[in-house]
LOSE-599101 format. One record per residue (C-alpha): residue number from 1; x, y, z. Coordinates in Angstrom, 3 decimals. Example, Ala and Ser with C-alpha at 12.3 -4.5 7.8 and 13.67 -1.06 7.14 Angstrom:
// LOSE-599101
[node 1, [12.300, -4.500, 7.800]],
[node 2, [13.670, -1.060, 7.140]],
This chain:
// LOSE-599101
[node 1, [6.273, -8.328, 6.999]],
[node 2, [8.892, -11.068, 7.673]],
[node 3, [10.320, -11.477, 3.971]],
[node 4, [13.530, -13.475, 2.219]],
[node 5, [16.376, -11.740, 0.152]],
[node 6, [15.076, -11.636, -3.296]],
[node 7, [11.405, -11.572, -2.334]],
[node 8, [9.491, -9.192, -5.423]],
[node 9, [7.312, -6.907, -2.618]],
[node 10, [4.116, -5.373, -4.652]],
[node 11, [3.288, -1.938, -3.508]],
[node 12, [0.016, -0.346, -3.555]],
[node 13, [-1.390, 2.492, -2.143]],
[node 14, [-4.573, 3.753, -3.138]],
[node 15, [-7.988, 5.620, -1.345]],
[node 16, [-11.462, 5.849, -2.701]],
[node 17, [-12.976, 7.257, -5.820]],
[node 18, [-13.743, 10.708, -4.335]],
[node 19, [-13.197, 14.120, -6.090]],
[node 20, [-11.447, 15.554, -2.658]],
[node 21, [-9.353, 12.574, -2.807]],
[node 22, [-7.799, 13.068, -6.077]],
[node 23, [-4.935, 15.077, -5.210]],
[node 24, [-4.113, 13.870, -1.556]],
[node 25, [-1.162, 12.620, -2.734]],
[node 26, [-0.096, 10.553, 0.638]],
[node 27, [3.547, 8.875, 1.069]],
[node 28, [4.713, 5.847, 0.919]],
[node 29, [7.634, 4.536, 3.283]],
[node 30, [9.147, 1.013, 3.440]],
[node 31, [11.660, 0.451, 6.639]],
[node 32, [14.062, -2.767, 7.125]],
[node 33, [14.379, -2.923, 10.672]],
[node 34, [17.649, -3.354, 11.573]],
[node 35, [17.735, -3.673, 15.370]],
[node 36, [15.213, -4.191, 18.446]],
[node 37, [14.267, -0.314, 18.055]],
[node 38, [15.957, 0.628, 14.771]],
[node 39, [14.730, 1.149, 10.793]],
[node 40, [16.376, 1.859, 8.003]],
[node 41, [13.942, 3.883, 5.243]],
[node 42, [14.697, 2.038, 1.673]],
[node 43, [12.538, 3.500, -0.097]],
[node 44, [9.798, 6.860, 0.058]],
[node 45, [7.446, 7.268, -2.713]],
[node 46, [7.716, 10.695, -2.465]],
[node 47, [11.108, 11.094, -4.191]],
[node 48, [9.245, 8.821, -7.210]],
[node 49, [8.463, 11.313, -10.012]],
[node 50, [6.606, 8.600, -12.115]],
[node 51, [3.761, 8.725, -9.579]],
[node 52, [0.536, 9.322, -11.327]],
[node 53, [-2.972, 8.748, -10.292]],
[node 54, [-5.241, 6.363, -12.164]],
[node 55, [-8.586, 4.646, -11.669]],
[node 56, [-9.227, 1.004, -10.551]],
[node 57, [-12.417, -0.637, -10.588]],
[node 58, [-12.809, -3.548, -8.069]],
[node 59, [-15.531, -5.780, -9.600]],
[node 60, [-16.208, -7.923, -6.368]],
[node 61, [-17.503, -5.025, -4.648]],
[node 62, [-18.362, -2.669, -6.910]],
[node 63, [-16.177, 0.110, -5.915]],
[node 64, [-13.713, 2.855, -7.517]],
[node 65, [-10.606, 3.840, -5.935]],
[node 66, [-7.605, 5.877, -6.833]],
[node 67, [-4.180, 4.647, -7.627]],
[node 68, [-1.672, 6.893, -6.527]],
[node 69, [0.821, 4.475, -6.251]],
[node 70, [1.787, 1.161, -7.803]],
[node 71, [5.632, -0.391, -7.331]],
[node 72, [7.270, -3.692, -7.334]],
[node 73, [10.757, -3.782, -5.215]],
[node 74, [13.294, -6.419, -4.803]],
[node 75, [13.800, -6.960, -1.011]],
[node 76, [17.979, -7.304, -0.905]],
[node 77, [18.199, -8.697, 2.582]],
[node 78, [16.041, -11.226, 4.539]],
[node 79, [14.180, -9.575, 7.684]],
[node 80, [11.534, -7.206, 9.057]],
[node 81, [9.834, -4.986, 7.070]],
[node 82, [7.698, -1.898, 7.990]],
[node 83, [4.905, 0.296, 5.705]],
[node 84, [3.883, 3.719, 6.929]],
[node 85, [1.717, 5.683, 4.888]],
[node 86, [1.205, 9.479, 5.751]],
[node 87, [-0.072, 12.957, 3.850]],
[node 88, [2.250, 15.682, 3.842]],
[node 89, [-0.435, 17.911, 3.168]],
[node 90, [-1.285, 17.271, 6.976]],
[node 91, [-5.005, 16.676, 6.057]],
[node 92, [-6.927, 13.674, 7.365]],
[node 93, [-7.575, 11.265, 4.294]],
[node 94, [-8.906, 7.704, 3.704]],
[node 95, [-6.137, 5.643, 2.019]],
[node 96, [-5.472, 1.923, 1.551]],
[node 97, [-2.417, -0.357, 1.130]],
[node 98, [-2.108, -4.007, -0.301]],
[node 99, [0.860, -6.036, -1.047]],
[node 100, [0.860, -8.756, -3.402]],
[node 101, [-0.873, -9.899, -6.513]],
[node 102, [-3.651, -12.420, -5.993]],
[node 103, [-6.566, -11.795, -3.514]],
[node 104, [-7.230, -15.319, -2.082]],
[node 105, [-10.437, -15.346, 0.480]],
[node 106, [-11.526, -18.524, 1.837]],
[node 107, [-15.509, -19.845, 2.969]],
[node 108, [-14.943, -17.931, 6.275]],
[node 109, [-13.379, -14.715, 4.919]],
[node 110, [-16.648, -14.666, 2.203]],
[node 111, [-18.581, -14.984, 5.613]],
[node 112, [-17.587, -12.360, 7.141]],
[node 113, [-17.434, -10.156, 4.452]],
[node 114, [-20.724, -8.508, 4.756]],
[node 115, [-20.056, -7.245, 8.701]],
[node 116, [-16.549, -5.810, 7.433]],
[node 117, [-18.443, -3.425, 4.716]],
């Protein structure tokens, strides 16, 4: 993500409502890149205590997923940005990220909506 100094970056990181995905608990990690081959890690959701896992229902689809993580950072200097999302439980899980606050699909995205399910 190519984002400005001051930029509010929403956070989320969630995985579908199933029972063996309760407790996965994957990681968050947001890098700046600083060079042609370099990051810097600001920030690991790891080391965030508050982390709890809660329910969301998405009404479009009809689905339930687990929140394990929602977070709003200020970016403090214009540039690259990186997400990586991993389980240190070294299982394989499902997981899903989104950043921002408003979904906003056009004619064509509503289209093709039906071959992405």
């Amino acid at each position: 993500m190519n984002l400005q100094k001051g930029h509010n970056l929403i956070l989320d990181l969630g995985a579908p409502k199933l029972p063996s995905l309760k407790n996965a608990s994957p990681e968050l990690y947001l890098y700046h890149q600083i060079a042609e081959e370099k990051f810097s890690e600001i920030y690991s959701s790891n080391l965030d205590l508050k982390n709890t896992v809660s329910e969301f229902h998405e009404p479009f689809t009809d689905t339930y997923s687990w929140i394990y993580l929602k977070k709003k950072y200020i970016i403090k200097e214009k540039g690259n940005y990186f997400v990586r999302i991993k389980s240190s439980q070294n299982i394989q899980t499902k997981t899903w990220f989104a950043t921002g606050i408003i979904e906003d699909f056009q004619i064509t995205d509503l289209i093709n909506f039906a071959g992405t399910i």
